[in-house]
Residue frames relative to the residue before (quaternion, step in Angstrom):
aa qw qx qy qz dx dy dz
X 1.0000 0.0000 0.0000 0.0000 0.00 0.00 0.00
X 0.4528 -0.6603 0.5388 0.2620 3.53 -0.63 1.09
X 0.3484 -0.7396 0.5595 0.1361 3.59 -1.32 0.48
X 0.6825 0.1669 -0.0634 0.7088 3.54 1.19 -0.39
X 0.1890 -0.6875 0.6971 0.0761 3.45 -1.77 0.73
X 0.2141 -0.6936 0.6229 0.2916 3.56 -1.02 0.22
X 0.8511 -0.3665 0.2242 0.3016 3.40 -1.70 0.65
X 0.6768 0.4648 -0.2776 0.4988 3.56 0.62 -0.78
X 0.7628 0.2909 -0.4179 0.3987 3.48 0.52 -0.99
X 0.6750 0.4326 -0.4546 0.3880 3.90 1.09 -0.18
X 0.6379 0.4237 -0.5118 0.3894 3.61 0.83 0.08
X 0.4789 0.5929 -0.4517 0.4637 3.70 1.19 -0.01
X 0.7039 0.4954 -0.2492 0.4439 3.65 0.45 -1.47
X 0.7846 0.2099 -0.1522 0.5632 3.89 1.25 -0.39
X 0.3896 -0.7019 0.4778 0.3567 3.51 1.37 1.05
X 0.5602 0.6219 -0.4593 0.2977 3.33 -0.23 1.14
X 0.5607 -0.6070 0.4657 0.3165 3.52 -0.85 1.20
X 0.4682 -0.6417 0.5142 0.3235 3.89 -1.12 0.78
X 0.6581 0.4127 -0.5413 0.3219 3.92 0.64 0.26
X 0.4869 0.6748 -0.3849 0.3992 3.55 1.15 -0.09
X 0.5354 0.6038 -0.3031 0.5069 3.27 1.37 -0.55
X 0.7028 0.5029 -0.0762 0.4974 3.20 0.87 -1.76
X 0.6821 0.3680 -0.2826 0.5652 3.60 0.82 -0.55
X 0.4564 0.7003 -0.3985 0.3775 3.41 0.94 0.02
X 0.6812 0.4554 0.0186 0.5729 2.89 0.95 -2.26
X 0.4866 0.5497 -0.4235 0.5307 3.52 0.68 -0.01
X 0.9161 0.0748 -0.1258 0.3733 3.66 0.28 -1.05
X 0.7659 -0.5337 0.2090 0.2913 2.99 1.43 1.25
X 0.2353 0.6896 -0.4342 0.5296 3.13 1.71 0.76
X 0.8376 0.1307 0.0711 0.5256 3.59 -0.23 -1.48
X 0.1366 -0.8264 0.5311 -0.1280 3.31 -1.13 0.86
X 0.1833 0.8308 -0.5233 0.0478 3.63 1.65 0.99
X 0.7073 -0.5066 0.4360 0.2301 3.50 -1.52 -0.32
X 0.5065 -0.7602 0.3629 0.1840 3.53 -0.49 0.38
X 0.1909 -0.7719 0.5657 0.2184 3.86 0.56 0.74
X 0.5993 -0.4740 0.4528 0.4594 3.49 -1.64 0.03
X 0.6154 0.3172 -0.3558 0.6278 4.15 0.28 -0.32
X 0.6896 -0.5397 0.4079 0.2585 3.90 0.19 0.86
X 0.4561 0.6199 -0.5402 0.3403 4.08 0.90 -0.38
X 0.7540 -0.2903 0.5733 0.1362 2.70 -2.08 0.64
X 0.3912 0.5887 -0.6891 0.1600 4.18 -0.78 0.55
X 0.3173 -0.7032 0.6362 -0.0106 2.92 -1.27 2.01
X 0.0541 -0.8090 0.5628 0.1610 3.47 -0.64 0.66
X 0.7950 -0.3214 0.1973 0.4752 4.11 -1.76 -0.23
X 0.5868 0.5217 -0.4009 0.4719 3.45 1.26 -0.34
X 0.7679 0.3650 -0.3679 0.3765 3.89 0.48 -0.89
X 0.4925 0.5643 -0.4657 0.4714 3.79 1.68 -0.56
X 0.5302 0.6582 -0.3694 0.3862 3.90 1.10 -0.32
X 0.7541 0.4625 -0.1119 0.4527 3.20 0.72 -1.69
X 0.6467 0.6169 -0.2132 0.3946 2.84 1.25 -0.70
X 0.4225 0.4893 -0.2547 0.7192 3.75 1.47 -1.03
X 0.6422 0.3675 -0.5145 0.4334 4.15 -0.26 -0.53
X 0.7759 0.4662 -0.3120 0.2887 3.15 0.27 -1.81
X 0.6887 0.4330 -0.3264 0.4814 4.13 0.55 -1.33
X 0.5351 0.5242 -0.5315 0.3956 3.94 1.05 0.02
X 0.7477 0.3391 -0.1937 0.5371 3.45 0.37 -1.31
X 0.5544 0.4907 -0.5256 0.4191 3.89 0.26 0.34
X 0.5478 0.6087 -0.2682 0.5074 3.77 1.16 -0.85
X 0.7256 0.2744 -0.2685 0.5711 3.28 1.45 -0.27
X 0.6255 -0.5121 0.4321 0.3996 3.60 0.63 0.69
X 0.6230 0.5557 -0.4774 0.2741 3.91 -0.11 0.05
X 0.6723 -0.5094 0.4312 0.3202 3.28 -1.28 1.44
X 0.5918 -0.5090 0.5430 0.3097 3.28 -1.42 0.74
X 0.6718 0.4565 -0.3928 0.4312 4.03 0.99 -0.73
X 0.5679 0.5623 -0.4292 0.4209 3.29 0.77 -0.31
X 0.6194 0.6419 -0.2790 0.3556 3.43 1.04 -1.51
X 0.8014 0.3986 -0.1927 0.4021 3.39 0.98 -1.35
X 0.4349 0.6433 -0.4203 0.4695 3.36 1.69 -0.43
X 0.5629 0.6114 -0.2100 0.5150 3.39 0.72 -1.13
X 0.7090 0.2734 -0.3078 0.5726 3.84 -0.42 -1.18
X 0.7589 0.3316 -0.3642 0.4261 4.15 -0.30 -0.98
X 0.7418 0.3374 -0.3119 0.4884 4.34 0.44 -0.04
X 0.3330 0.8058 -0.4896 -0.0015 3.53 1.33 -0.14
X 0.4323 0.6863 -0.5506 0.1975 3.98 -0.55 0.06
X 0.6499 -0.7415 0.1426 0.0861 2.65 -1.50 1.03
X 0.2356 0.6185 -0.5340 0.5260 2.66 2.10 1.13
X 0.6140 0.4807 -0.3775 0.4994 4.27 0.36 -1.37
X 0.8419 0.3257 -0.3446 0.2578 3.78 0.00 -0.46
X 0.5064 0.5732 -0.4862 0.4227 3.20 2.04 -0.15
X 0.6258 0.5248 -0.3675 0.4450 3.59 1.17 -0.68
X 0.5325 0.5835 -0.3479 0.5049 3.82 0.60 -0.73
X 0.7030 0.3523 -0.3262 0.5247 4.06 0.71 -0.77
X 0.6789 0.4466 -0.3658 0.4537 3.77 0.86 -0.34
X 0.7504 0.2302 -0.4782 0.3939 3.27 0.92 -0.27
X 0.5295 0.4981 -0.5468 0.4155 4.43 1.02 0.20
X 0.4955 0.5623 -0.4981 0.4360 3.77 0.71 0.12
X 0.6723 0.4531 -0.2929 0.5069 3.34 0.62 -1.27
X 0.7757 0.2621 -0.3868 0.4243 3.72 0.17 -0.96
X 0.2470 0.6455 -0.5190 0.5029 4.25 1.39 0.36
X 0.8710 0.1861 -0.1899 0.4131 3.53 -0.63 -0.98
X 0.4126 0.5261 -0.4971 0.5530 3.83 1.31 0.04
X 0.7858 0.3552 -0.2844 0.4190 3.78 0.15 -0.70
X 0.5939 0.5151 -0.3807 0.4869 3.55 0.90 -0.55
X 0.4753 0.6285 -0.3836 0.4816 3.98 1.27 -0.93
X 0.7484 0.4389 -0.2422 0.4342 3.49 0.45 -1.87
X 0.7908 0.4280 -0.2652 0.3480 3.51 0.50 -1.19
X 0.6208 0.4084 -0.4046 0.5330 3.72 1.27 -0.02
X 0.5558 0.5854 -0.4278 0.4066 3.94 1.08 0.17
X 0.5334 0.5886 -0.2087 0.5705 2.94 1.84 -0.75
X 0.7965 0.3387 -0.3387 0.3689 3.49 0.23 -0.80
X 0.5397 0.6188 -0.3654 0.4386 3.62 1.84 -0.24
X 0.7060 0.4434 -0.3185 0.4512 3.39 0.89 -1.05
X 0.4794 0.5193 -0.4603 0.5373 4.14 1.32 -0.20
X 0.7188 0.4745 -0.3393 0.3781 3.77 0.37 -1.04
X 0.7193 0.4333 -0.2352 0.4895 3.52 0.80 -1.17
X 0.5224 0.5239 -0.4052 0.5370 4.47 1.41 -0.38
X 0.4435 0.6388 -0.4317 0.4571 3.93 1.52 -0.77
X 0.8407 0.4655 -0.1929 0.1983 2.83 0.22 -1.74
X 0.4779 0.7323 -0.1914 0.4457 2.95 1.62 -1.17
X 0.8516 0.3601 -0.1221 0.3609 3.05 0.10 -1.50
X 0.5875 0.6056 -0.2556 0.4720 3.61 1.60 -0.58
X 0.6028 0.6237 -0.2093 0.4515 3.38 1.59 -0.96
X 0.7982 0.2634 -0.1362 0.5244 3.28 0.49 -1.36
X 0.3913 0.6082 -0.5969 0.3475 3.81 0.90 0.10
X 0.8700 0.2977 -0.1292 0.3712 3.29 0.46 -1.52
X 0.4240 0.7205 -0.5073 0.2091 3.37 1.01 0.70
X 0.4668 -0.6527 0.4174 0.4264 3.91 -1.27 0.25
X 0.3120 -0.7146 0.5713 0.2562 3.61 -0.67 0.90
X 0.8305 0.3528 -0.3213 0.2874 3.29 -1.32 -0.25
X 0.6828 0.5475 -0.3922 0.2830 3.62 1.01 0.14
X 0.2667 -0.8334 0.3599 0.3237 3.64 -0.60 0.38
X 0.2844 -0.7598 0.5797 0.0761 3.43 -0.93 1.09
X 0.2983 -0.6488 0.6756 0.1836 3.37 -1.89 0.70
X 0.3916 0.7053 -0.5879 -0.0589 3.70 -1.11 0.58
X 0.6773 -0.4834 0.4830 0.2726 2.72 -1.73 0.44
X 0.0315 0.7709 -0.6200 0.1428 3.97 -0.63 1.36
X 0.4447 -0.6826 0.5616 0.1444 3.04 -1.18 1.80
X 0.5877 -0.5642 0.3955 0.4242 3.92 -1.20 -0.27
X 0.3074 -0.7304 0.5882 0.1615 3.06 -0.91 1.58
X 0.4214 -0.6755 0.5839 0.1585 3.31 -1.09 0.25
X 0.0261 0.8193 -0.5581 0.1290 4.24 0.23 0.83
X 0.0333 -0.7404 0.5649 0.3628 3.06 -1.53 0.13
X 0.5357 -0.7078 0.4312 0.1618 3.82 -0.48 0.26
X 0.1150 0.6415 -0.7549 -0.0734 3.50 -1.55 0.15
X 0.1185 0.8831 -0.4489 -0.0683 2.57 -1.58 0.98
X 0.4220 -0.8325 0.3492 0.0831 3.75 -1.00 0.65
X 0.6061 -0.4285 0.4731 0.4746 3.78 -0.57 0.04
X 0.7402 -0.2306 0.3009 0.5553 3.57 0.30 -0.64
X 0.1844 -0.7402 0.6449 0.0466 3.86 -0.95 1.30
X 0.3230 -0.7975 0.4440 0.2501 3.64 -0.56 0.53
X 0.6454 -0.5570 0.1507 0.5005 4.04 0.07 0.09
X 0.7176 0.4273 -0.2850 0.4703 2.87 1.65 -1.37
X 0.6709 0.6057 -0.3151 0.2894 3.44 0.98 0.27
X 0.2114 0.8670 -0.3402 0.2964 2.91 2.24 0.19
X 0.6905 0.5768 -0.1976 0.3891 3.69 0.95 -1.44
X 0.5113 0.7706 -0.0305 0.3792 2.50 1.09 -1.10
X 0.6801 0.2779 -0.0100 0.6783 3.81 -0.10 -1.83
X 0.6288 0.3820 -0.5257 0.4270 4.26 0.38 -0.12
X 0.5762 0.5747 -0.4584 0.3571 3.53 0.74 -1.23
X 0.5858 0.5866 -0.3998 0.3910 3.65 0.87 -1.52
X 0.7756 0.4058 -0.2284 0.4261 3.28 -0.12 -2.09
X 0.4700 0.6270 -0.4594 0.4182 4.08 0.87 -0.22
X 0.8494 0.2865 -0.1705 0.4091 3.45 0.18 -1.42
X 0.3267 0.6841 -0.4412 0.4801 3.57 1.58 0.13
X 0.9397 -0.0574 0.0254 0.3362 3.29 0.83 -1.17
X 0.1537 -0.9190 0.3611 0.0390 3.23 1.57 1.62
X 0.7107 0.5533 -0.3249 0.2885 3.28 0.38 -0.91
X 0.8098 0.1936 -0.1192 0.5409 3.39 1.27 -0.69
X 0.7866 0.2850 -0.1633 0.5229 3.38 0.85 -0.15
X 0.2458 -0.7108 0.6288 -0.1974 3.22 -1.06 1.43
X 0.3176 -0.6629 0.6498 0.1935 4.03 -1.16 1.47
X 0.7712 -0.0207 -0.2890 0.5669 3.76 0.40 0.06
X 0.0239 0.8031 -0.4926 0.3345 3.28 -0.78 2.16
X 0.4055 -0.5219 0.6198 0.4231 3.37 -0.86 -0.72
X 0.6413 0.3847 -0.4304 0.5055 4.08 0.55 0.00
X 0.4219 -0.6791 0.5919 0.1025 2.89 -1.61 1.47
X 0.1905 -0.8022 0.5652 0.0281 3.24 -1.13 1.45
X 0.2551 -0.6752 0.6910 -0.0388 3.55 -1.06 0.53
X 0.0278 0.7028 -0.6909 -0.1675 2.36 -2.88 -0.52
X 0.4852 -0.6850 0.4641 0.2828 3.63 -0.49 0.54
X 0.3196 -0.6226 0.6619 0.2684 3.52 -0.84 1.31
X 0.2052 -0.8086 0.5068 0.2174 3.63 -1.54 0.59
X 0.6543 -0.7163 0.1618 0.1805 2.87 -0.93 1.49
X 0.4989 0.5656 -0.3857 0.5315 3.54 1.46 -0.52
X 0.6519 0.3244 -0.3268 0.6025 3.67 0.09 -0.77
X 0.6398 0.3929 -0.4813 0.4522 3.97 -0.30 -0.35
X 0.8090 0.3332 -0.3051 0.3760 3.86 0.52 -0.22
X 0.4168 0.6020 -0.2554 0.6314 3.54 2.34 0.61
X 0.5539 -0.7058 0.3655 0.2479 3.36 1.40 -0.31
X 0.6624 0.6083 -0.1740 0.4012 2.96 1.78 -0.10
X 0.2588 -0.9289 0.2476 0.0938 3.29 0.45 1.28
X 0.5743 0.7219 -0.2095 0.3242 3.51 1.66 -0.75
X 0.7506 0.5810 -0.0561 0.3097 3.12 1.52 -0.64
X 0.2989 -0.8293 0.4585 0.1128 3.66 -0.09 1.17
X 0.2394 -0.7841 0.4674 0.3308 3.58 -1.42 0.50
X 0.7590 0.3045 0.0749 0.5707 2.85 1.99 -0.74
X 0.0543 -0.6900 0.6913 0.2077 3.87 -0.76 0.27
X 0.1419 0.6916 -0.7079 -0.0220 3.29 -1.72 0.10
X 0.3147 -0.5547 0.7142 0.2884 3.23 -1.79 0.28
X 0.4457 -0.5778 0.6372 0.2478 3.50 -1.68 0.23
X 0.3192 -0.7169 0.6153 0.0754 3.52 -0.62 0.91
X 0.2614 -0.6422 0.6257 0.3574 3.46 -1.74 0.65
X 0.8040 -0.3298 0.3355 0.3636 3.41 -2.17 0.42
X 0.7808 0.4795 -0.2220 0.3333 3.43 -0.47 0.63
X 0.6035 0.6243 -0.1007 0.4857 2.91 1.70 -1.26
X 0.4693 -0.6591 0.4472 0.3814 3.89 -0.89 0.12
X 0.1292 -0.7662 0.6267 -0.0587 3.62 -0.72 1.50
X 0.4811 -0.5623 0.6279 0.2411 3.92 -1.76 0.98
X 0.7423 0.1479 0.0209 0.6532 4.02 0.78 -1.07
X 0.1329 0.5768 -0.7067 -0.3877 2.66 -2.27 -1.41
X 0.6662 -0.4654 0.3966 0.4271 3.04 -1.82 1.44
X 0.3562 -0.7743 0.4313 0.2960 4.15 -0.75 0.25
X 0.5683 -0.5024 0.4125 0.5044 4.01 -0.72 0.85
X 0.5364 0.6355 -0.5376 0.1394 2.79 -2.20 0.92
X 0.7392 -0.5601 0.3083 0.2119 2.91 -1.02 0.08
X 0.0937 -0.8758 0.4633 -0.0974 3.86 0.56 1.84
X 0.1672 -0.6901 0.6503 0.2700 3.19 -1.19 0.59
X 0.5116 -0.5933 0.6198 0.0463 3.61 -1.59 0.91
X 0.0601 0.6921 -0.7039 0.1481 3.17 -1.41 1.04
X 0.0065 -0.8107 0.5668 0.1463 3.79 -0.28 0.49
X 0.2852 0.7989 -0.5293 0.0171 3.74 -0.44 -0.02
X 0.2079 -0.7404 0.6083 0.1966 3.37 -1.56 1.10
X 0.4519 0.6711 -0.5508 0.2048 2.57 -2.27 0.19
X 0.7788 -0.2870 0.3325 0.4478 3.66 -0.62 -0.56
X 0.5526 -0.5898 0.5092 0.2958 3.64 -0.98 0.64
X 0.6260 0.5823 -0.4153 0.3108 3.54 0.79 -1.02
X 0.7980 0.4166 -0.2559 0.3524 3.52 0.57 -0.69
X 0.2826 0.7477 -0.5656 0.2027 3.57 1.48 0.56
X 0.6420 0.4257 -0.5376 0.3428 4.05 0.25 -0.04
X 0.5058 0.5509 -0.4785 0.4600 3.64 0.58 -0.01
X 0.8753 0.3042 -0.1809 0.3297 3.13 -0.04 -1.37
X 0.5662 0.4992 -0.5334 0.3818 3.70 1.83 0.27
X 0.4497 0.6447 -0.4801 0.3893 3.39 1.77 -0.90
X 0.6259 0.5527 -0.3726 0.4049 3.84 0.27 -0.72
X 0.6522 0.5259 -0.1977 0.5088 3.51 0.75 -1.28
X 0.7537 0.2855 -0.2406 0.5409 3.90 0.33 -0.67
X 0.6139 0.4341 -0.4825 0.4493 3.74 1.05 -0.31
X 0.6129 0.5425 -0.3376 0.4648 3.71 0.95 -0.33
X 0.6973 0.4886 -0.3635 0.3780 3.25 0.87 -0.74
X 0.5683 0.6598 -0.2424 0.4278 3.49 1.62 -0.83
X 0.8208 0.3730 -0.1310 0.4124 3.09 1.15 -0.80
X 0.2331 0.8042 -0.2167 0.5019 2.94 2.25 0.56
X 0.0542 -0.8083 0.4118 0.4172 3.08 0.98 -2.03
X 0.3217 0.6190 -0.5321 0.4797 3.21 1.56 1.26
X 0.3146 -0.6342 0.6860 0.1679 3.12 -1.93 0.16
X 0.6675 -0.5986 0.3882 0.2130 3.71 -0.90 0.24
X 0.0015 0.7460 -0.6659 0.0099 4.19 0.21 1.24
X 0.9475 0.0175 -0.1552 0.2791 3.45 -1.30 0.90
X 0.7496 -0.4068 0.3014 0.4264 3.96 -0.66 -0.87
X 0.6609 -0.5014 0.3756 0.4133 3.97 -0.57 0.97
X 0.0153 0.7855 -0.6108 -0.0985 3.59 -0.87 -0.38
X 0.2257 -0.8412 0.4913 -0.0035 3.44 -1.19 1.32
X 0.0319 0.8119 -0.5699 -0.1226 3.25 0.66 1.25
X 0.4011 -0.7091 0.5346 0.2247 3.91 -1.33 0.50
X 0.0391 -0.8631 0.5031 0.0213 3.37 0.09 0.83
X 0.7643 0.0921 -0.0663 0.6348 3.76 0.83 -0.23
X 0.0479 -0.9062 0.4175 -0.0468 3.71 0.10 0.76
X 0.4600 -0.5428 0.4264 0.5586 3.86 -0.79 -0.89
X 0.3903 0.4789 -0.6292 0.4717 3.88 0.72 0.78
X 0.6859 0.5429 -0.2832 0.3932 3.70 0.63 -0.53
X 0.7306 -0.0566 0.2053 0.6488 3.40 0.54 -1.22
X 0.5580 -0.4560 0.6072 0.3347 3.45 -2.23 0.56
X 0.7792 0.4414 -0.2867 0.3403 3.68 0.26 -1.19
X 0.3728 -0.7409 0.4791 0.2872 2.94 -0.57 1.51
X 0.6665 0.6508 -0.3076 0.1942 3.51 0.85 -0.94
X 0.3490 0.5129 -0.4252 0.6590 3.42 2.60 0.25
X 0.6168 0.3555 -0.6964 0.0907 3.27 -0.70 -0.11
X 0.3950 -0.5750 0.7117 0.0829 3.18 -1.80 -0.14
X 0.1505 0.7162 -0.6615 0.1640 3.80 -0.52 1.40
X 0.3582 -0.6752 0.6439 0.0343 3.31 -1.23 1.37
X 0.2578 -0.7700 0.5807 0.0585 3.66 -0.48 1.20
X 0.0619 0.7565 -0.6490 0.0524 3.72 -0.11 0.02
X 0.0844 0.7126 -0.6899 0.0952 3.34 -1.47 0.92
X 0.2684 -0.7493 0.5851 0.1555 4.07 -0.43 1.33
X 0.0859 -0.8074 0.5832 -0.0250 3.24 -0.99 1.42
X 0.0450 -0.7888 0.5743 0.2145 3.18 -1.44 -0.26
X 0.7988 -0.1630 0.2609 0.5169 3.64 -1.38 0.20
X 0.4795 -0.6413 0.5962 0.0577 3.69 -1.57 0.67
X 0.4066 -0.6819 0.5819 0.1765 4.02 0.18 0.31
C-alpha cells in the first residue's frame, strides 16, 4: 500500500482537475506535504478530508464554513453540521417540489392552448387580475423580450419568463390610432392572488381572439377582434392586450405559437 499519492492520481481517483486540489489548499481545506523536488504527496488523512470536503460542497457551503468544520471536527460539530444539511435537505426538497408544480401546471398550459380554436371571437366575463407591469413611452416588438427579462429580475422571487405566470403586453394606444400596430405601452406578467402586484387589469367583460403564428400579422387579427366586437353591440374601454400563451420559449415553430388577444368592452349607446 503506497503511503503518499501525488496530485494527479488524487485528482483522477476523485474525477477532479489538479487545480481544485490546489484551490483547495489555497483556502486551507487540504494541507498535503512537501516532497524533496517540492511535489504535492497526499496521504490517508488528506484522501479523508477530502471525502469530508466534496460531501459538504454537494451541499453548497462556503469553503469557510468547510474549514471551520475540518479544524473543530468532533462528534459534537458533526451532530450539529447534520442539523444544519438536514435543514438545508428539506429547503431543497421545498424548491424541488415547487419545481415539479410549476413543470406540471407549464404541461397544462401548453396542452390547453395547443388545442384551442383560433380565429373566433369570444365574450367573457373576467374578475381583477392582479399584474405587475413596466412601463415605457412606446416598446417596440422586437423589444418585447427584452423589457420582460427586465420586469423578471425586478421580481425574481416570484416571477419567472418560463413559469406558470402569464406574460403579455399592451398594444399602445396613440400609435394604434397612427395606424401603427407594432408598438407596446407596457409588458407585464399576471400575478397569482396573494403575491405582490403594481395594478390589476380591472373586472369585466373582454372580448377574445386567439390566433397562431407570428406577431407580424396582429393587425388582421385585431381588425377581426373589433369587427366582432361591433357586431357584439359593444364598443371598446381601454388598450388591446396580448397575453402569450405558447411562445418561442415553448417551441422554434413560429407557426405553434398561440397569442390570446383580449380587448375590455362595454355596452354600445
Amino acid at each position: 500500500m503506497k503511503e503518499y499519492y501525488q496530485i494527479h492520481e488524487l485528482a483522477k481517483l476523485f474525477d477532479l482537475c489538479p487545480d481544485t486540489l490546489r484551490y483547495y489548499e489555497e483556502k486551507g481545506l487540504l494541507h498535503p506535504d512537501r516532497g524533496e523536488n517540492r511535489y504535492r504527496k497526499y496521504g490517508i488523512q488528506d484522501i479523508c478530508t477530502l471525502n469530508i470536503i466534496r460531501s459538504l460542497r454537494g451541499l453548497d457551503l462556503p469553503t469557510g464554513e468547510i474549514r471551520g468544520y475540518l479544524e473543530r471536527r468532533s462528534v459534537g460539530e458533526t451532530l450539529a453540521l447534520l442539523d444544519r444539511e438536514e435543514e438545508l435537505l428539506r429547503r431543497r426538497m421545498a424548491e424541488l417540489e415547487e419545481a415539479c408544480r410549476e413543470a406540471a401546471e407549464r404541461r397544462v398550459r401548453l396542452e390547453r392552448y395547443r388545442a384551442v380554436e383560433a380565429g373566433q371571437v369570444e365574450f367573457l366575463q373576467e374578475p381583477e387580475r392582479p399584474y405587475v407591469f413596466l412601463e415605457k413611452d412606446f416598446i417596440l416588438e422586437k423589444e418585447v423580450d427584452f423589457q420582460l427579462k427586465r420586469l423578471e429580475q425586478r421580481h425574481q422571487d416570484y416571477i419567472q419568463v418560463i413559469g406558470s405566470q402569464c406574460m403579455g403586453a399592451a398594444v399602445d394606444e396613440t400609435s394604434l390610432k397612427k395606424g401603427i400596430y407594432n408598438h407596446y405601452s407596457r409588458v407585464f406578467f399576471l400575478t397569482h392572488p396573494g403575491l405582490p402586484c403594481d395594478d390589476t387589469l380591472p373586472a369585466g367583460v373582454y372580448a377574445r381572439l386567439y390566433y397562431r403564428g407570428g406577431y407580424d400579422r396582429l393587425k388582421e387579427h385585431l381588425d377581426t377582434l373589433l369587427a366582432g366586437v361591433e357586431a357584439g353591440g359593444h364598443r371598446p374601454v381601454g388598450a388591446p392586450l396580448e397575453l402569450y400563451r405558447i411562445d418561442a420559449h415553448d417551441t422554434n415553430r413560429e407557426e405553434e405559437y398561440v397569442t390570446e388577444l383580449q380587448l375590455r368592452v362595454t355596452p354600445a349607446v
